[in-house]
DRENGUPA-41642 format. One line per 4 residues: number of its first residue (from 1); their letters; for each residue x, y, z of N, C-alpha, C, O. Coordinates in steps of 0.2 Angstrom, whole numbers, plus 5000, padded with zeros to 4 digits. Layout:
N
NUM) A) X:Y:Z:X:Y:Z:X:Y:Z:X:Y:Z ~ ...
END
This chain:
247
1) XXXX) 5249:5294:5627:5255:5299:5627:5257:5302:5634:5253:5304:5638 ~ 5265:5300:5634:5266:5305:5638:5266:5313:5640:5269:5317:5636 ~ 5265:5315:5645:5262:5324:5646:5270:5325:5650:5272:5322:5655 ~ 5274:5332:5649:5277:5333:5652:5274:5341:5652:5271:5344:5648
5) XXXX) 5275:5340:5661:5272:5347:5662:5277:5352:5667:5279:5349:5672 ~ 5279:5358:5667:5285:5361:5668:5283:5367:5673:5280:5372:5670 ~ 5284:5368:5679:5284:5372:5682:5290:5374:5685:5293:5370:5687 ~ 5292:5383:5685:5297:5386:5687:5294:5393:5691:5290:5397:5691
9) XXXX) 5300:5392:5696:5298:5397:5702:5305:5402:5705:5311:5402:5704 ~ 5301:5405:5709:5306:5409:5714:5302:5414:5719:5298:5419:5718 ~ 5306:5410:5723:5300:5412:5730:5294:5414:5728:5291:5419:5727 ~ 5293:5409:5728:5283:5407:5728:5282:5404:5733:5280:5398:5733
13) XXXX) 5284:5406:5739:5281:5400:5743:5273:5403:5746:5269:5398:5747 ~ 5272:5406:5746:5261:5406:5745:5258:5403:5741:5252:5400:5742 ~ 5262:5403:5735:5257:5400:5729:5260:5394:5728:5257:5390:5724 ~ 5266:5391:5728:5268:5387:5725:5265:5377:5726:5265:5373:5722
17) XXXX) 5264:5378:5732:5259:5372:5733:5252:5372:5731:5249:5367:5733 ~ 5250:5375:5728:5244:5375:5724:5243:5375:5719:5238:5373:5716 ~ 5249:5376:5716:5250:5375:5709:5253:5367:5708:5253:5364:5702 ~ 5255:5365:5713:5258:5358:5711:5253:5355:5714:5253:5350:5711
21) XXXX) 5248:5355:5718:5243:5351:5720:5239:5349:5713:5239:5344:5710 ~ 5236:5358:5712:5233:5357:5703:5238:5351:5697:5235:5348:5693 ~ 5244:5350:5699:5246:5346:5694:5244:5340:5695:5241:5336:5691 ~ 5247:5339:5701:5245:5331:5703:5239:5328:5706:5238:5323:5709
25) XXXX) 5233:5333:5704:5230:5332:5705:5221:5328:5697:5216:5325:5696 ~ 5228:5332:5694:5226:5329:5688:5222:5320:5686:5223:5315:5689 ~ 5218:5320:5681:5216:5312:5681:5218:5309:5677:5216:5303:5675 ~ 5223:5311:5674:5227:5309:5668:5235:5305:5670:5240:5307:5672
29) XXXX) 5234:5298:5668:5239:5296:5670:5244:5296:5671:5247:5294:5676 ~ 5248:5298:5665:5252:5298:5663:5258:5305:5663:5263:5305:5659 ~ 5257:5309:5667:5262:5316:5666:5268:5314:5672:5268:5312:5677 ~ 5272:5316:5667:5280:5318:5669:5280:5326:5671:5279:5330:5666
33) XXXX) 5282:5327:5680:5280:5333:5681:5287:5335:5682:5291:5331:5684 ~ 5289:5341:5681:5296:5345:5679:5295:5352:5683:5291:5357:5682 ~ 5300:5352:5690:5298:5359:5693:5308:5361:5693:5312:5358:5695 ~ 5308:5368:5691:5313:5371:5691:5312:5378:5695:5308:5383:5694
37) XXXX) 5317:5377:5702:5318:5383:5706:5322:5386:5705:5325:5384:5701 ~ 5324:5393:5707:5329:5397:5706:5332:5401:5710:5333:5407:5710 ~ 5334:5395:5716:5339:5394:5721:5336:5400:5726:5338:5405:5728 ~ 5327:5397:5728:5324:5402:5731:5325:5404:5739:5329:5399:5741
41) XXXX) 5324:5408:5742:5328:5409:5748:5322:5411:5757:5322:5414:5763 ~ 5317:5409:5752:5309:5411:5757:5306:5406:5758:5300:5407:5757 ~ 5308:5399:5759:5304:5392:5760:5301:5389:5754:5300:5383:5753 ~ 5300:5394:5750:5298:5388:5742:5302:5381:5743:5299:5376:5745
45) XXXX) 5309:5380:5742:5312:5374:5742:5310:5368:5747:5310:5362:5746 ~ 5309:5372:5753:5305:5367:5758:5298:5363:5755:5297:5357:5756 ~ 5295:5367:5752:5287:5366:5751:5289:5360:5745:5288:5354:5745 ~ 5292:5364:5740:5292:5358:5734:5296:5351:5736:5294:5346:5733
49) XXXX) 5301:5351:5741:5304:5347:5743:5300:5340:5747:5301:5334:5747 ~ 5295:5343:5750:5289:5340:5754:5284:5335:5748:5281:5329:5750 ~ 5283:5337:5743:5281:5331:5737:5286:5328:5731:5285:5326:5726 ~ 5291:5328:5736:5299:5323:5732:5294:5319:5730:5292:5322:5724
53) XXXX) 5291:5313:5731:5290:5309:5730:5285:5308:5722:5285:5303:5719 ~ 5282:5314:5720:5277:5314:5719:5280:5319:5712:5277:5320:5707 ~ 5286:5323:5713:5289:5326:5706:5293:5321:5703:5297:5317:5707 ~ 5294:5320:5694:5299:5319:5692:5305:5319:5694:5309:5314:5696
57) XXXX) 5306:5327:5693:5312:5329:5692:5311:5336:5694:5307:5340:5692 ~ 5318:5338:5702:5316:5344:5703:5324:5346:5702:5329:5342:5702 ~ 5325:5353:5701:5331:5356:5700:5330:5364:5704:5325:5367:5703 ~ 5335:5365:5706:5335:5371:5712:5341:5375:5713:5345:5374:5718
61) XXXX) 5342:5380:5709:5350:5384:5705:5347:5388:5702:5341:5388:5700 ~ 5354:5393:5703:5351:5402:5702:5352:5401:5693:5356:5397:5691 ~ 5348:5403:5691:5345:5407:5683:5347:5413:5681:5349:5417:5685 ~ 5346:5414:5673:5347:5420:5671:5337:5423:5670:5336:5427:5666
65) XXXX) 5333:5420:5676:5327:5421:5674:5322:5417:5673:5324:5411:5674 ~ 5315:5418:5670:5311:5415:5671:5311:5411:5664:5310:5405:5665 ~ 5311:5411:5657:5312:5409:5651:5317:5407:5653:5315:5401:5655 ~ 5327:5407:5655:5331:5403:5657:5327:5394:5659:5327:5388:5657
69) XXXX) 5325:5398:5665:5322:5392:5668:5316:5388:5666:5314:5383:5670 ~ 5312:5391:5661:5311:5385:5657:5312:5381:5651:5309:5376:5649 ~ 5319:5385:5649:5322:5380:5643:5324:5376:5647:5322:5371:5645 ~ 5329:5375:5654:5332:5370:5657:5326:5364:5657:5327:5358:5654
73) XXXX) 5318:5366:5659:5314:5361:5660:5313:5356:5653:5313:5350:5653 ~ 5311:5362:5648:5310:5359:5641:5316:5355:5637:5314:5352:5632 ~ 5322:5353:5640:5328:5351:5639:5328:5344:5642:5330:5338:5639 ~ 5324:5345:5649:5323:5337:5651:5318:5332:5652:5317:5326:5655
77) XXXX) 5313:5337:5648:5307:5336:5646:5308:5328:5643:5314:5327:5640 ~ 5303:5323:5643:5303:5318:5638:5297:5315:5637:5296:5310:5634 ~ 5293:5318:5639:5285:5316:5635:5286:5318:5628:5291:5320:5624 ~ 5279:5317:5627:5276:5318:5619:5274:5325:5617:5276:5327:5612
81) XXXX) 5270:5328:5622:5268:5335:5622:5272:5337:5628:5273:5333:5632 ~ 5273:5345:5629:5275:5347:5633:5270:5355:5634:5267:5358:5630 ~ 5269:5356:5641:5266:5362:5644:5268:5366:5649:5273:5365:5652 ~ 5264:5371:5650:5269:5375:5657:5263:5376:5663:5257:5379:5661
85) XXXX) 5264:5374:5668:5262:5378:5673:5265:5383:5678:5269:5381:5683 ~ 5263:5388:5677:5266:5394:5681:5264:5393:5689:5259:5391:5692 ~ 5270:5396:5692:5269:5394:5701:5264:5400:5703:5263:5400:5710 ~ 5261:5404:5700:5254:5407:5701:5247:5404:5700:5242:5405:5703
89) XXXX) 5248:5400:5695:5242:5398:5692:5239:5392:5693:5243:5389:5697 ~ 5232:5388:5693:5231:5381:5695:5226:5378:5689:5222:5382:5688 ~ 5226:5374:5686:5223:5371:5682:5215:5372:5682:5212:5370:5687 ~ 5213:5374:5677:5205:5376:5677:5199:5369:5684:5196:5369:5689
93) XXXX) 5202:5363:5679:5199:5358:5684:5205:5351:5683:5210:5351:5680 ~ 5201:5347:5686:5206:5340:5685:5203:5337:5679:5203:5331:5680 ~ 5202:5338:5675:5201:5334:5668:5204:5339:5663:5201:5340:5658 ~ 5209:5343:5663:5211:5347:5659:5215:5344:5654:5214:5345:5648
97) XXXX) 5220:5341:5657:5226:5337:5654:5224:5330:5650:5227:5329:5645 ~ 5220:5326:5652:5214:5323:5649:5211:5324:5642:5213:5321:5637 ~ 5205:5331:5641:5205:5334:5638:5210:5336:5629:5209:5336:5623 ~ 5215:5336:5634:5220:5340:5628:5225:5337:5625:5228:5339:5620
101) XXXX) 5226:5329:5629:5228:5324:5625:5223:5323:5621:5224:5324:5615 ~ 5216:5321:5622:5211:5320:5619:5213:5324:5611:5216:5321:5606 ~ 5211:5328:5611:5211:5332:5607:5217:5331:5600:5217:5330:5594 ~ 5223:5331:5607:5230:5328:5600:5229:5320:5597:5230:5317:5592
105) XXXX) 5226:5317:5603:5223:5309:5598:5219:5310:5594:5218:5305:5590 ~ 5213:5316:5593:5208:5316:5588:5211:5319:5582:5210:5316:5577 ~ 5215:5324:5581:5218:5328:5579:5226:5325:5577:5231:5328:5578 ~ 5228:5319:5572:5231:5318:5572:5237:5323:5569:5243:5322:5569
109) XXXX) 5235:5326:5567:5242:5333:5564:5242:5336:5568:5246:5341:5566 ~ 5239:5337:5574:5243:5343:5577:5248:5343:5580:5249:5339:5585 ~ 5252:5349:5578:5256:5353:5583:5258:5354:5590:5263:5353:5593 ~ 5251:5357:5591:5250:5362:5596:5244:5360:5596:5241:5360:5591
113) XXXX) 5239:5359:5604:5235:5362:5606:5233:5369:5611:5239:5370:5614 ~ 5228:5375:5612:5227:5378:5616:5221:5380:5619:5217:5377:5617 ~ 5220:5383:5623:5211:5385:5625:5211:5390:5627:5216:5394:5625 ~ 5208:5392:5633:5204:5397:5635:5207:5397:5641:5211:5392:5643
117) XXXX) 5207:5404:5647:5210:5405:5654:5206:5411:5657:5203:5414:5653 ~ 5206:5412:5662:5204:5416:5667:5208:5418:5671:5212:5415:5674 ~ 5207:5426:5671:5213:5428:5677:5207:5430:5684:5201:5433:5685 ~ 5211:5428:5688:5208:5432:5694:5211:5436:5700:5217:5438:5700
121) XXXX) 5208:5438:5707:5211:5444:5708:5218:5439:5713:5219:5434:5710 ~ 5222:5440:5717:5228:5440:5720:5225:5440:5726:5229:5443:5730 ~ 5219:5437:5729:5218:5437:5735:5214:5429:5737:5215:5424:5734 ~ 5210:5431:5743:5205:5423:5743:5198:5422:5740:5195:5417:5739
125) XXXX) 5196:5429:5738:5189:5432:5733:5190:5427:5727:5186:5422:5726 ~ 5197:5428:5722:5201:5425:5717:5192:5428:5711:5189:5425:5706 ~ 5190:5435:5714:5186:5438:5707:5187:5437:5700:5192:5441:5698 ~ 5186:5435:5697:5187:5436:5689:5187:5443:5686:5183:5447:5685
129) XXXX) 5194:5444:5684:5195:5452:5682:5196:5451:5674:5196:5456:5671 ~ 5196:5445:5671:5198:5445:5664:5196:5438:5659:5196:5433:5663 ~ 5194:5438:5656:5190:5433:5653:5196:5430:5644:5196:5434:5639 ~ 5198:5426:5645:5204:5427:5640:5198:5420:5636:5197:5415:5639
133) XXXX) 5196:5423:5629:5193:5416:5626:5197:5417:5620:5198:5422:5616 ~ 5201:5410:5618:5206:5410:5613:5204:5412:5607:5206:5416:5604 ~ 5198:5408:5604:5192:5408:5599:5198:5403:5593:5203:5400:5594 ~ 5195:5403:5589:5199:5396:5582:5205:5403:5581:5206:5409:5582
137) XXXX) 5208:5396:5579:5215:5401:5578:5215:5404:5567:5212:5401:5562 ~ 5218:5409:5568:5218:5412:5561:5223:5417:5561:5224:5422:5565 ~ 5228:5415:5554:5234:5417:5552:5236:5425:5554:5240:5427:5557 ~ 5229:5430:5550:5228:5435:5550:5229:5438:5557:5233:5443:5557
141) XXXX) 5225:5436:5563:5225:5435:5569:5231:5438:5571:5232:5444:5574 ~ 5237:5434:5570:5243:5437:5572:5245:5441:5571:5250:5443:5574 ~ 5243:5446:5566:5246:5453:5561:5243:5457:5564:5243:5463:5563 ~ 5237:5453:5570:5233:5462:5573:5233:5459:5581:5227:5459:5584
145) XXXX) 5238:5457:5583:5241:5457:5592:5236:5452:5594:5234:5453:5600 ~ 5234:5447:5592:5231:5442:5594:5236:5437:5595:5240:5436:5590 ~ 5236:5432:5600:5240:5426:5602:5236:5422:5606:5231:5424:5610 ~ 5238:5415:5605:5236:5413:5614:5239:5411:5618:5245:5409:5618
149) XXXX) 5232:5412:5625:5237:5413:5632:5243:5408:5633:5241:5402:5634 ~ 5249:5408:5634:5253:5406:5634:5253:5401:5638:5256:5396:5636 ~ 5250:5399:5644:5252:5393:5648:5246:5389:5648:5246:5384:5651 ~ 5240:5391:5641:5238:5387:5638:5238:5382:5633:5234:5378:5631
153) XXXX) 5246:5384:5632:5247:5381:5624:5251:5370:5626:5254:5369:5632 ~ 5251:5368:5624:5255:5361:5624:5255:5360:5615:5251:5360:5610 ~ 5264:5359:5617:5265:5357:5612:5269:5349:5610:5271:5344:5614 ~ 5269:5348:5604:5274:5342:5604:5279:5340:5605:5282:5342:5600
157) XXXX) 5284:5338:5609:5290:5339:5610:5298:5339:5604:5304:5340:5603 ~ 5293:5337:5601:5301:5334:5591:5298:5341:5590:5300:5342:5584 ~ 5293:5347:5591:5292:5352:5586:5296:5356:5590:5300:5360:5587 ~ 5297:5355:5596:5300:5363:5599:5307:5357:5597:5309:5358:5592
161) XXXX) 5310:5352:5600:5317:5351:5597:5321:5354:5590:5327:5356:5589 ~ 5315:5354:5585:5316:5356:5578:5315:5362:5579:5319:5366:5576 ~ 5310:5366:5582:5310:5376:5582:5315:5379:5587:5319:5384:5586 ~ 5316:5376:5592:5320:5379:5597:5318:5383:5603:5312:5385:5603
165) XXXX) 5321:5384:5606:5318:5387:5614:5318:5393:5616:5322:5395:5612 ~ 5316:5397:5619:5314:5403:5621:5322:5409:5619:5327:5407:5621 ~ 5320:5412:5618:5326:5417:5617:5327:5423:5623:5324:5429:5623 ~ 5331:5422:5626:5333:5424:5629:5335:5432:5630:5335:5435:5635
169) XXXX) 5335:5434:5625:5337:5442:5622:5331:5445:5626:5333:5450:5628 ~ 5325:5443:5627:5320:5445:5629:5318:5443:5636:5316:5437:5637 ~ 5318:5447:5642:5316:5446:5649:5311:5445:5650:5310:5441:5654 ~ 5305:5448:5647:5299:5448:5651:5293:5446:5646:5288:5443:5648
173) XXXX) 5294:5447:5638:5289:5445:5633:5292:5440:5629:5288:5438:5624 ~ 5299:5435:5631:5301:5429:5628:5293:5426:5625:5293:5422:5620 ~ 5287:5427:5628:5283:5419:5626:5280:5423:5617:5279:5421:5612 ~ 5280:5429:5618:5276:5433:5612:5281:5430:5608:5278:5425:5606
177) XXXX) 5289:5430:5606:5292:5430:5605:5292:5423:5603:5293:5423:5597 ~ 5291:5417:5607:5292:5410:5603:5286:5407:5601:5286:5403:5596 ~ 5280:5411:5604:5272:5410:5601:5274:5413:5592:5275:5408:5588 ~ 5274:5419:5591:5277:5421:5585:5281:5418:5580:5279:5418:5574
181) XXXX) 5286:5414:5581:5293:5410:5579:5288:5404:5577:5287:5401:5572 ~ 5284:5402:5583:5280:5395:5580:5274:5397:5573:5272:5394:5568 ~ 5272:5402:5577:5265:5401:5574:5265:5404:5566:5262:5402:5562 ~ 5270:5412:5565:5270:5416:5561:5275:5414:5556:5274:5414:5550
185) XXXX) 5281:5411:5560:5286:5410:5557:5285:5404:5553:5283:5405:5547 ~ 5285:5397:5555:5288:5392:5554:5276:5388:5553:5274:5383:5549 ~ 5273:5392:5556:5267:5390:5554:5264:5385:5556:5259:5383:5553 ~ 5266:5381:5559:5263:5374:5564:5255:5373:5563:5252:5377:5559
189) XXXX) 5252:5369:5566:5248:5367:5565:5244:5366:5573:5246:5361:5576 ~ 5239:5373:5575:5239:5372:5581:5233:5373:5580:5230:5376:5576 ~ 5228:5369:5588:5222:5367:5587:5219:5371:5594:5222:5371:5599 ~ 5212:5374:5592:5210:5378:5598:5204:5373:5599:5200:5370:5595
193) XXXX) 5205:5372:5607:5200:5368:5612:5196:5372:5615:5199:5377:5618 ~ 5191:5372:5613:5184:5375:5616:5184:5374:5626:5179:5375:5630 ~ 5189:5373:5628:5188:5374:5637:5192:5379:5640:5196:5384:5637 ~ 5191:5379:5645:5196:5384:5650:5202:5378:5653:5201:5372:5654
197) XXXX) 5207:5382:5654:5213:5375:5654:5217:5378:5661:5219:5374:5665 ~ 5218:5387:5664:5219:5388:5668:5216:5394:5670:5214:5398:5666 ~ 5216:5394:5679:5216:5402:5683:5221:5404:5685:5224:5402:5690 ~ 5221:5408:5680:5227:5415:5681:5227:5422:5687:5224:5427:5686
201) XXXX) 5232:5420:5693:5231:5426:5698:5235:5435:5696:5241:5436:5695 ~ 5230:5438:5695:5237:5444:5694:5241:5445:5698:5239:5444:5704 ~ 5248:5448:5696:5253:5450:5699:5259:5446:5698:5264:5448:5700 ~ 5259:5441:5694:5264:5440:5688:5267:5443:5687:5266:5449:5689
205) XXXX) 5273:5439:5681:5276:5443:5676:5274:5449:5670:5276:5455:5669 ~ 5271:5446:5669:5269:5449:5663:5261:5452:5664:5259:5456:5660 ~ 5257:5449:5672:5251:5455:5673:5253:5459:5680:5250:5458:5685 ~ 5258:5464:5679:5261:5465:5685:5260:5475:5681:5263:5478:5676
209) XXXX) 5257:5477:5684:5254:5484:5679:5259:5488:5681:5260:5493:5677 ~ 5263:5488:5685:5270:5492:5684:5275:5491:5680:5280:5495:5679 ~ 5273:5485:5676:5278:5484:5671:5276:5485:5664:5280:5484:5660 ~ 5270:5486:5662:5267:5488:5658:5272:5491:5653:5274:5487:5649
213) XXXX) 5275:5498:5652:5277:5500:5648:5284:5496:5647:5286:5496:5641 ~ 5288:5490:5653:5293:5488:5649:5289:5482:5646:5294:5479:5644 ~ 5284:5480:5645:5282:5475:5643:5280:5478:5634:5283:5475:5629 ~ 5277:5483:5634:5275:5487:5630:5283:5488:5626:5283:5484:5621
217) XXXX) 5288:5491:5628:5295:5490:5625:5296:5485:5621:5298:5486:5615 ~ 5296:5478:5626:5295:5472:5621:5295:5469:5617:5298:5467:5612 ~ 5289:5469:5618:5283:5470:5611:5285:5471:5605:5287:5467:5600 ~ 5284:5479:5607:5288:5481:5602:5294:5480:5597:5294:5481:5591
221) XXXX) 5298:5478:5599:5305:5474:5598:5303:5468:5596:5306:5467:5590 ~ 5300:5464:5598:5296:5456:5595:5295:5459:5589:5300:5458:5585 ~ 5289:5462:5588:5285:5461:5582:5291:5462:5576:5292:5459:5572 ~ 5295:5468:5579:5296:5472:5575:5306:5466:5572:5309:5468:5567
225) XXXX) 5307:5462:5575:5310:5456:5576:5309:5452:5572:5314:5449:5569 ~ 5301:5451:5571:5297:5447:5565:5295:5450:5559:5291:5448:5555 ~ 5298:5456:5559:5295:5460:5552:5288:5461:5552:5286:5459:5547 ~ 5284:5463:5557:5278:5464:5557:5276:5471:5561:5277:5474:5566
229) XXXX) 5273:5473:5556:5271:5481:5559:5270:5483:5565:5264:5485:5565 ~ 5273:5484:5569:5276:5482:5575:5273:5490:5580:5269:5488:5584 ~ 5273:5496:5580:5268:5501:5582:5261:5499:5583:5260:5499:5589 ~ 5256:5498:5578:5250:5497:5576:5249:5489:5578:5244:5487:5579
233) XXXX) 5254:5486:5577:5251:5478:5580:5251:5478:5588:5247:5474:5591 ~ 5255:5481:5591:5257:5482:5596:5250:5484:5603:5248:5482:5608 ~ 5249:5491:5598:5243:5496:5600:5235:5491:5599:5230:5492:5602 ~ 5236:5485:5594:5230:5481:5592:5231:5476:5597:5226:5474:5599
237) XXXX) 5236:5472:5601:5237:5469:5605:5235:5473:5612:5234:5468:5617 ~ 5235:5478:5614:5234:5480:5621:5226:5481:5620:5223:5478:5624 ~ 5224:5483:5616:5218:5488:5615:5213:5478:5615:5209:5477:5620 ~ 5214:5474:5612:5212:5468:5613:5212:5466:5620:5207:5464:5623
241) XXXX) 5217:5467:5623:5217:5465:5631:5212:5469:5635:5208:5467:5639 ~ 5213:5474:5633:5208:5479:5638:5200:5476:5636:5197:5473:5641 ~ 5197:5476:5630:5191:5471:5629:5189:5465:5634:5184:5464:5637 ~ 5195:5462:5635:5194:5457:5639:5193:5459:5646:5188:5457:5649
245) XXX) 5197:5464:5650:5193:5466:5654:5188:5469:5657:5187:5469:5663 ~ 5184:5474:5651:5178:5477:5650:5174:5470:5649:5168:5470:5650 ~ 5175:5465:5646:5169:5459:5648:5170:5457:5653:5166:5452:5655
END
């Protein structure tokens, strides 16, 4: 199988070679790697440009954003499955990608694979602050703010051409939004791997604690988009996060 893997950035130039090292670092043959820039203006473009040789396919043009610039990726994607790695983030280990094909050859219905993530702190300590374990997946699950972590999910690529791409209407929680559409909606068939698949640094998007309440806004608007009890599902999704940090 081919693995198409999508990385999008803007000015990351501290982390952004770490995260491409993590991809090609990988022991799995076969991945078509996909980095989209957003016409960064602080050396990123140098750094990614220094492993021409070694990316698919790069593109580097201002966006409407970070969802924006992953459907560009997901459009010229042409593997089998498709995933994301974020220009924060690095791959738990080099047999990840391995692993999780693994999984869709055992698993011949699946949809979707996903696993497990760790966040850690934004410095060279890289503490573990958050312990994200997916656990099996279960319908209910989604009616009480349970998802998973998003840059652990790979999907097939004829499912998202058939469901469609991130919606845009949404700035900062687009993934609840297409995780939702897949999982709640349309009901796919996704398969939880018992591994850790990445380490997540905070100060992202979405773990950036000043942004809390518009994430919190979001959300809201999501659930509430899907016809699901959107207050109390909302309040069950934060309340579940903080657990993870109290472990």
């Amino acid at each position: 199988m081919k693995v198409s893997i999508i990385t999008v950035c803007y000015n990351r130039k501290a982390t952004i070679a770490q995260s491409i090292e993590s991809v090609l670092n990988q022991d799995y043959p076969n991945i078509e790697y996909i980095v989209i820039d957003g016409n960064s203006s602080d050396g990123t473009q140098n750094i990614i440009e220094s492993y021409s040789g070694k990316i698919t396919q790069y593109i580097s043009e201002r966006d409407k954003g970070m969802y924006d610039a992953i459907n560009k990726g997901l459009k010229l994607a042409t593997g089998d499955i498709v995933g994301l790695m974020h220009s924060d983030d690095v791959f738990y280990d080099s047999k990840v990608v391995s692993k999780i094909v693994n999984t869709f050859n055992t698993t011949l219905s699946a949809d979707a694979v996903y696993g497990d993530g760790i966040y850690v702190t934004n410095d060279a300590n890289e503490k573990i602050v958050r312990n994200r374990i997916g656990g099996q997946f279960n319908f209910e699950k989604l009616k009480s703010g349970w998802l998973p972590l998003h840059p652990t999910v790979y999907i097939k690529k004829s499912v998202i051409e058939k469901l469609g791409y991130y919606n845009l209407d949404f700035k900062i929680a687009s993934d609840t939004e297409f995780l939702l559409r897949y999982l709640y909606k349309h009901k796919i068939n996704i398969i939880y791997l018992n591994e850790y698949i990445v380490k997540m640094k905070m100060g992202g998007l979405s773990t950036n604690y000043k942004r809390v309440f518009e994430v919190l806004s979001e959300d809201y608007r999501i659930y509430k988009y899907h016809n699901i009890s959107a207050f109390k599902t909302v309040f069950q999704k934060k309340f579940l996060a903080l657990t993870q940090y109290l472990k």
